[in-house]
C-alpha positions in Angstrom: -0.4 21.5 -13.3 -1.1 23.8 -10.4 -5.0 22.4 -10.3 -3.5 18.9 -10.0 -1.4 19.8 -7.3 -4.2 21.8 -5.1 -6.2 18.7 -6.2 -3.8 16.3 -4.7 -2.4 18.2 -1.0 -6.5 18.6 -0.3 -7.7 15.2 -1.2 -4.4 13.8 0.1 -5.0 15.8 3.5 -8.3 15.0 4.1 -7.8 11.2 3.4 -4.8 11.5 5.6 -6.5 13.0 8.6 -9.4 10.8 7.8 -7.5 7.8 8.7 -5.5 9.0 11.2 -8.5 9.8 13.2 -9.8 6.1 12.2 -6.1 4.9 13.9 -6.6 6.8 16.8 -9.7 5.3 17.8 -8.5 1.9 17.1 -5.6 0.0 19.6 -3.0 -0.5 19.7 -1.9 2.8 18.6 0.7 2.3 15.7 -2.2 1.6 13.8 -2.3 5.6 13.3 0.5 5.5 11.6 -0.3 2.3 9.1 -4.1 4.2 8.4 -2.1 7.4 7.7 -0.3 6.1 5.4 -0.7 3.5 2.3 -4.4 3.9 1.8 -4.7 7.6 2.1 -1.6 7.9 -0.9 -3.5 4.8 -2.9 -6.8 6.7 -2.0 -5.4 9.7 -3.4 -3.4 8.7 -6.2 -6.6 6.8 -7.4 -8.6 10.5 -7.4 -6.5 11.8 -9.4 -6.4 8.8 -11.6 -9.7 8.6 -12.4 -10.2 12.4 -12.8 -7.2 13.1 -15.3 -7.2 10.0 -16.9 -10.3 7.6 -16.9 -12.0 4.8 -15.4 -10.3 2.2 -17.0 -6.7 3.2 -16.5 -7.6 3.8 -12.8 -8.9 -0.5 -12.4 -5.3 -1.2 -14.2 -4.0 0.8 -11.2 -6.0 -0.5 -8.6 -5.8 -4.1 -9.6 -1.7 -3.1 -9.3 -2.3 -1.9 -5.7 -4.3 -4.7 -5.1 -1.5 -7.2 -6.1 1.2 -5.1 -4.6 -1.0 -5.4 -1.2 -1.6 -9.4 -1.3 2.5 -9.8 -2.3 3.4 -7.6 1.0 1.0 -9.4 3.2 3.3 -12.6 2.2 6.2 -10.7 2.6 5.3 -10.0 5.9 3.9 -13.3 6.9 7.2 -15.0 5.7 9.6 -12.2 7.0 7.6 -12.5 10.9 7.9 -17.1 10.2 11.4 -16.3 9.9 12.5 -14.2 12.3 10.6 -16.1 14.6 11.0 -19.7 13.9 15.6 -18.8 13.5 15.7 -15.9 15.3 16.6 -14.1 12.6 17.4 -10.3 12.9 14.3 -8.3 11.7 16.7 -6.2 9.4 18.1 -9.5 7.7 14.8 -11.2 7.2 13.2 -7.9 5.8 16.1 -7.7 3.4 16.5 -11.0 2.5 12.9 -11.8 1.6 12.2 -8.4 -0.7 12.8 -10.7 -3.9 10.0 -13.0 -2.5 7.6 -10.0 -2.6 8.8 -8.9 -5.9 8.0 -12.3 -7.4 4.7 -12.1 -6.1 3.6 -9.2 -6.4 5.0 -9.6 -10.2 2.9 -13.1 -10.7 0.0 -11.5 -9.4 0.2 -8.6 -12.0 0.3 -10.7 -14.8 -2.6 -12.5 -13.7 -4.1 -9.9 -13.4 -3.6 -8.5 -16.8 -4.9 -11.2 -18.6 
């Protein structure tokens, strides 16, 4: 248990610094923050997948992240058509349209399982 956690803070941290170095170099700057993030957990999380408990369990999770990753890209798509085309506040179009990326990102899992 203690391996796996040692495992996790130093592959976690260097994937972390990794792309926040890669976000700093690109502009605008809030890109930092989006590198830092996401794919230094799914990078991470993936590591310890494939080391505790196999190849083939870590493609089920990666086809997950992959599908989780297309469904918030139309999320985000919709939630920026909406708030632009009404004038929507950016609270009440992020809210409103979670079920949208539920749906898809559910659809695209059982696709993906098959």
């Amino acid at each position: 248990m203690l391996e796996e956690l040692a495992f996790r803070f130093i592959i976690g941290g260097l994937t972390v610094s990794g792309f926040a170095i890669l976000g700093d170099l690109l502009k605008p700057k809030s890109f930092a923050g989006l590198f830092g993030a996401a794919p230094s957990v799914a990078l991470a999380g993936l590591a310890l997948v494939i080391l505790t408990k196999g190849h083939s369990y870590a493609a089920a999770e990666a086809r997950s992240m992959a599908a989780g990753a297309v469904a918030f890209c139309v999320y985000t798509a919709c939630a920026s058509w909406w708030i632009m085309r009404h004038n929507v506040a950016a609270r009440v179009a992020a809210a409103a349209i979670i079920p949208l990326w539920f749906a898809v990102a559910l659809g695209l899992w059982l696709i993906a399982l098959r």
